[in-house]
Each structure stands twice: as structure tokens, then as C-alpha cells.
C-alpha positions as CSV (number, residue, x, y, z in Angstrom):
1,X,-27.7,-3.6,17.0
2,X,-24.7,-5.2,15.4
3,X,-23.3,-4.1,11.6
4,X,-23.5,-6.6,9.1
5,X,-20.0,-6.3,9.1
6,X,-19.2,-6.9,12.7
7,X,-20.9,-10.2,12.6
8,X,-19.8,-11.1,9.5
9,X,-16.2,-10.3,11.2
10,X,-17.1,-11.8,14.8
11,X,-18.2,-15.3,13.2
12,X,-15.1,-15.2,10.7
13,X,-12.4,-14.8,13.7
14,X,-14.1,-17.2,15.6
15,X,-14.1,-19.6,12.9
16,X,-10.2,-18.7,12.2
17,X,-8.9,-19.4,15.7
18,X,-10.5,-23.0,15.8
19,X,-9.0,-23.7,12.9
20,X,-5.1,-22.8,14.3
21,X,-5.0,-18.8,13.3
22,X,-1.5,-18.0,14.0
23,X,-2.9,-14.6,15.9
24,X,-5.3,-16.6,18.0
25,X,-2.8,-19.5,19.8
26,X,-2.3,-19.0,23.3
27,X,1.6,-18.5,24.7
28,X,3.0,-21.4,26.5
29,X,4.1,-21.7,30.3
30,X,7.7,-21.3,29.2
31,X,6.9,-17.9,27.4
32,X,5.1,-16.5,30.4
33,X,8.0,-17.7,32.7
34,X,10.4,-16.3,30.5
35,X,8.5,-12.7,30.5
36,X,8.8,-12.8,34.1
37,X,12.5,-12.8,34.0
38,X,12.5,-10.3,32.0
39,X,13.4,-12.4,28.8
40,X,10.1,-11.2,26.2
41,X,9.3,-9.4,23.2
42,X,5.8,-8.6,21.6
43,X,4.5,-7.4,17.8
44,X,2.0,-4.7,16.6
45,X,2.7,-5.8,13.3
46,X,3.4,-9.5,11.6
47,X,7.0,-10.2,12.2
48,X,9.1,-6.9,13.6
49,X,9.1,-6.5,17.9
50,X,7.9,-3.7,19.4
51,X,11.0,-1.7,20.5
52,X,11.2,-1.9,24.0
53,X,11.9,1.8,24.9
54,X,8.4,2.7,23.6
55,X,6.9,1.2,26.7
56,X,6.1,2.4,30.0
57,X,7.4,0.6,33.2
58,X,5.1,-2.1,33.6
59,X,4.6,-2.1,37.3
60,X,0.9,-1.2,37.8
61,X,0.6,-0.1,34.7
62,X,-2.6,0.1,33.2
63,X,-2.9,-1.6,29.7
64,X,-5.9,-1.9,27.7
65,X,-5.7,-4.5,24.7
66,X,-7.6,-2.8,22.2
67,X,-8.8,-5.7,19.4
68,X,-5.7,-7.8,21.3
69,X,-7.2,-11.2,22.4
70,X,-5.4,-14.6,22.0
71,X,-3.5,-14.8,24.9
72,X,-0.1,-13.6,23.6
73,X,0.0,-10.0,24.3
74,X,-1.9,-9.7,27.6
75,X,-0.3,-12.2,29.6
76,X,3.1,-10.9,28.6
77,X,1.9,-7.6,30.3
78,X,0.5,-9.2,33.2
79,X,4.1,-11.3,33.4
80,X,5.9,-7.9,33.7
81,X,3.8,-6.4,36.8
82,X,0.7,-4.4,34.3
83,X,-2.9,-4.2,35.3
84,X,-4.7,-5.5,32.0
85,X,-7.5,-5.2,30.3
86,X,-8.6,-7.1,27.5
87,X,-11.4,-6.1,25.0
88,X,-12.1,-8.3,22.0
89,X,-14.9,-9.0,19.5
90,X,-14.2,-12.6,19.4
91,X,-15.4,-15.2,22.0
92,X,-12.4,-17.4,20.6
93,X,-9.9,-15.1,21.1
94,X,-11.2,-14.3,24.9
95,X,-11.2,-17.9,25.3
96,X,-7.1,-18.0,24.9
97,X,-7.0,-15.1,27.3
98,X,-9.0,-17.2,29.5
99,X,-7.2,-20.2,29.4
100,X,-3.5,-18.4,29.7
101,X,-4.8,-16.4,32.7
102,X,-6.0,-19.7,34.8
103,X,-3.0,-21.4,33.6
104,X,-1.0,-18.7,35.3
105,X,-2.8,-17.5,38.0
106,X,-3.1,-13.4,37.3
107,X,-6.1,-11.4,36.6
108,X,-6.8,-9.8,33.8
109,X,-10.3,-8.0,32.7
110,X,-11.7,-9.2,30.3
111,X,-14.5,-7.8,28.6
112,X,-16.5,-8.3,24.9
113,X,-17.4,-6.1,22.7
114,X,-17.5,-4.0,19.5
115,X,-14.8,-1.2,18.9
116,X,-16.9,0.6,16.4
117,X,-19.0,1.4,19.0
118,X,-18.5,3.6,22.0
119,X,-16.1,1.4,24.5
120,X,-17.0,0.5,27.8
121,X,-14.7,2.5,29.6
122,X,-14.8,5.4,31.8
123,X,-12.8,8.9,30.5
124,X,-8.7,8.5,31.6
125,X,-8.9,4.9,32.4
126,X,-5.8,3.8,31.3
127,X,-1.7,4.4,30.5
128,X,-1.2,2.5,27.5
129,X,-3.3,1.0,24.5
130,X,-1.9,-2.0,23.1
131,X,-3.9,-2.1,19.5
132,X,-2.5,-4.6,16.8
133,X,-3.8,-4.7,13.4
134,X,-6.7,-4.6,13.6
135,X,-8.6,-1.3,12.1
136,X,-8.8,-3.4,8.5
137,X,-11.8,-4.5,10.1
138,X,-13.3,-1.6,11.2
139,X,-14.9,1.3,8.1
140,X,-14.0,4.6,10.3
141,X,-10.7,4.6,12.2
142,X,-11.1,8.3,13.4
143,X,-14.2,6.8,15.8
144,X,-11.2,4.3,16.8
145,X,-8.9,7.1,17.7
146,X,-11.1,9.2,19.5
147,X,-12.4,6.5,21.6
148,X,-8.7,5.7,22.4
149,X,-7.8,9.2,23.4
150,X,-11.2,9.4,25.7
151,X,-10.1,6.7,27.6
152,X,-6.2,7.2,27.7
153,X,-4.9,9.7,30.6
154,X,-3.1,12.6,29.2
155,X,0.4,11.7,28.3
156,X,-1.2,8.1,28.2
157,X,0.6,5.9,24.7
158,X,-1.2,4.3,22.4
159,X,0.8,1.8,20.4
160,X,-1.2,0.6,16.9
161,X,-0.2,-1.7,13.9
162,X,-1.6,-0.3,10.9
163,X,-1.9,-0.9,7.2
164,X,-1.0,1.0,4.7
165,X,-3.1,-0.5,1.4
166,X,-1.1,-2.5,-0.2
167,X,-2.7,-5.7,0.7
168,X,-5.7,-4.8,-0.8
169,X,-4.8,-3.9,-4.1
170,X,-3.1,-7.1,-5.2
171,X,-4.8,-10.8,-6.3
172,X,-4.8,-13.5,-3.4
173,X,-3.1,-15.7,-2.9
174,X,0.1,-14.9,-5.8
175,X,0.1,-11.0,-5.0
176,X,1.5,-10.3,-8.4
177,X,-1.1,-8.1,-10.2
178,X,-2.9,-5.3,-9.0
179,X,-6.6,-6.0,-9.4
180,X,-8.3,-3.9,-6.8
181,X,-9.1,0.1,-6.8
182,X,-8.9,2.2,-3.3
183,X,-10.8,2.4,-1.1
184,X,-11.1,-1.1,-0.3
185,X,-14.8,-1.3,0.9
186,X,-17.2,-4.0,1.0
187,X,-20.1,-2.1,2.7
188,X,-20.2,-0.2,-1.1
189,X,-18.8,-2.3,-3.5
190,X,-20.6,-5.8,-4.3
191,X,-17.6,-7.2,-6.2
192,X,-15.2,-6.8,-3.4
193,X,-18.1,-8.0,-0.8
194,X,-18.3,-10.8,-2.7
195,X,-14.5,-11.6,-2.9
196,X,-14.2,-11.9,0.9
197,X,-17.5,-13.6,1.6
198,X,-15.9,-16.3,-0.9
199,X,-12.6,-16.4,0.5
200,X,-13.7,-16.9,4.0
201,X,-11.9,-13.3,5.2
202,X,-14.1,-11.4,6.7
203,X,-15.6,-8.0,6.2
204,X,-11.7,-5.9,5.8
205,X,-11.3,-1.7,4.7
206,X,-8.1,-0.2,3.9
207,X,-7.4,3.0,5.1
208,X,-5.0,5.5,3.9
209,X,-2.2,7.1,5.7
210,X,-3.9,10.1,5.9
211,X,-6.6,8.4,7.9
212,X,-4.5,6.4,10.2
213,X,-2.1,9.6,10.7
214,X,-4.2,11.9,10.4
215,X,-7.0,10.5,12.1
216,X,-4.5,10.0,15.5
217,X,-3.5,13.4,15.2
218,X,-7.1,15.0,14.8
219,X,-7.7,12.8,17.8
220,X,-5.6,14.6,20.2
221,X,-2.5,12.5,20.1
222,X,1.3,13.3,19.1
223,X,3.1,10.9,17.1
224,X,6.3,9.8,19.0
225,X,7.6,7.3,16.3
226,X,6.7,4.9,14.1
227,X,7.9,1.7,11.9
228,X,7.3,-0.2,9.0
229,X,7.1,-4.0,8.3
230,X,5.7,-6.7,5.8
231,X,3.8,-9.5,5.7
232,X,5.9,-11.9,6.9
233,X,5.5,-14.3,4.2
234,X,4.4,-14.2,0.8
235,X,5.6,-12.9,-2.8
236,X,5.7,-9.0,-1.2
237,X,7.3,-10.0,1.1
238,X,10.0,-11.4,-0.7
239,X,10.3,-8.7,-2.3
240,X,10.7,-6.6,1.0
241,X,7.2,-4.4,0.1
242,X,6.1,-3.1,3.6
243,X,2.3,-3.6,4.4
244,X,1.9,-2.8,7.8
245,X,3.3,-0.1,10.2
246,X,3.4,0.6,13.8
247,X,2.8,4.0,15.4
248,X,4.0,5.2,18.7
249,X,1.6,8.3,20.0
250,X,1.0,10.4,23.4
251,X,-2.4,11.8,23.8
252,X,-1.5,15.4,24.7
């Protein structure tokens, strides 16, 4: 049986992409044609590229999308010669893999379903792990982490955006006072529950760097490199506060 919180989450990003969620819009054809000459660039994190040198060739290379539907990563990878795999909570989100995948004519698995649980996936199954941000959702990330290192081959990368706190200790929408405590946690504290039930945001955690770090390392994987970036818009991020960060790690 489902968590509160993973319904709460699954109706909420469902309800975000119909709407015109910037993280659920499908590329175009001219993106995918471009990523087929070679002319592309994807994000863990709100606004910063991944740095191409912490990818693997992509011919027949198998990717999983951890959390990664939309149809903006994926088809990118598929573009560029990958086997992919797709696994999402959201039937919206598969949808935009979907539609990119017909529109183009590759195959890609794609498979629903609940990252807090075990995942679908037999031990070794894949090279890389493409996981945006995403863990805010999710209460234990060291379940996340483990799960990734079962199904990763040894030497396999996993490539996360993460966040560091920040956003959940200031007022929404002018982010100029801190209002919140850590942790951030709506499965034990009403108040907060009750903040993002009435801001329509879905069931969100913070996690401290000793989690996310941590929690990789106690996992089984190396940390290879790592960056950090902001919102993207917003009064921190006028004022350059980073929010988010993107980990590079090789399961050893």
C-alpha cells in the first residue's frame, strides 16, 4: 500500500504538469535533432549543465531515469545512442516520455512506480543513474541510495541533484525570513503538513548533507565530484545563495 505521502506527491505532480510545470514539458523535435548531432546539454539541478566529462559514452549505454520523467532527459539519452529506462511516480510525466518517444521513433522502458519502495529492477542492471531532484519528496534517502547501488554494475555512475535545506527554512514566496526549523517534515509536524497541503506543494523533506553524502557513501559509492547551484529565480537567487547541488559517484 501507498504512503500518504506518495499519493499526496503522485496527485500533486500530476496536477503540476497539466498545468505547464517547467520540469514536466516535453523537448521539441529540434532539441532531439540537435542531440543527435551532438549539439545537447542536460541539468540535475535548476539552471547549471551537467559537465559533459561526467558521462559515459552513450553508445548502448544503459541509463535508468531515476524520478526523471517529462521527456527532457531521456530522449536526449536515447538521441545520443543509450538504452533507457525511465521510472516515474507520475502518470503525467510518463505521458511526455511517451509522446517524445513516438514523436521520435526510439524505445525507451518505461515503467511506474514508487522509489521509496524496492525498485523493479534486477541486481547490476544498469551503467548510469540519471536522478534529478527529486529526494525532497522522498523521507529516507539512504533507502534511495541503496536501491541505486543494487541495481548499478560496479563502477556503474550515479549522477543526483540534491538539496541542501535552504529552501525549507525560508517564507514562500519572498524568501526573506527564516520561518521554518530542520528537519523539514510533514509526516511529524502538523504546521508544516499543513503549509504544503495549502500551498498546493506536495508532501517535500529536507535532508542534510550528511544524509545525501553520507548516505551515498554508506551505500557503497565514491564521490567523484560534485557542484553547487541555485534556484534559478527568486530573491536567493539574486543573492547567489545555492540551494541545490549535483553529485557525481561510482559504486565501488
Amino acid at each position: 500500500m501507498k504512503k500518504e505521502f506518495v499519493k499526496i506527491n503522485e496527485k500533486t505532480i500530476d496536477s503540476w504538469v497539466k498545468e505547464g510545470w517547467i520540469w514536466g514539458k516535453p523537448i521539441d523535435h529540434e532539441t532531439y535533432l540537435k542531440a543527435t548531432q551532438g549539439d545537447w546539454d542536460v541539468v540535475l539541478t535548476p539552471t547549471k549543465p551537467v559537465p559533459k566529462n561526467w558521462f559515459l559514452p552513450f553508445k548502448g549505454l544503459k541509463i535508468l531515469g531515476l524520478a526523471s520523467g517529462g521527456g527532457q532527459q531521456m530522449p536526449i539519452f536515447a538521441a545520443l545512442g543509450a538504452d533507457c529506462t525511465v521510472f516515474d511516480l507520475s502518470d503525467e510525466q510518463l505521458k511526455g516520455e511517451r509522446l517524445v518517444s513516438n514523436r521520435e521513433g526510439y524505445q525507451i522502458n518505461i515503467i511506474k512506480g514508487d522509489m521509496t519502495e524496492k525498485l523493479p529492477f534486477e541486481d547490476e542492471a544498469f551503467d548510469l543513474i540519471f536522478h534529478p531532484v527529486s529526494n525532497v519528496y522522498v523521507k529516507d534517502v539512504y533507502h534511495v541510495f541503496k536501491e541505486c547501488a543494487r541495481v548499478l554494475r560496479k563502477d556503474g555512475l550515479l549522477l543526483a541533484g540534491l538539496d541542501n535545506g535552504i529552501n525549507f527554512i525560508v517564507d514562500d514566496p519572498d524568501e526573506t525570513k527564516i520561518v521554518n526549523h530542520l528537519p523539514f517534515d510533514p509526516t511529524t509536524n502538523k504546521d508544516q503538513y499543513d503549509k504544503l497541503i495549502q500551498t498546493d506543494s506536495g508532501m517535500q523533506f529536507s535532508h542534510t548533507l550528511e544524509d545525501q553524502i553520507k548516505g551515498q557513501l554508506v551505500a557503497g559509492f565514491e564521490i567523484l565530484d560534485l557542484y553547487e547551484d541555485t534556484n534559478g529565480e527568486g530573491y536567493l537567487h539574486e543573492l547567489n545563495i545555492p540551494s541545490f547541488f549535483a553529485t557525481k559517484a561510482r559504486k565501488k
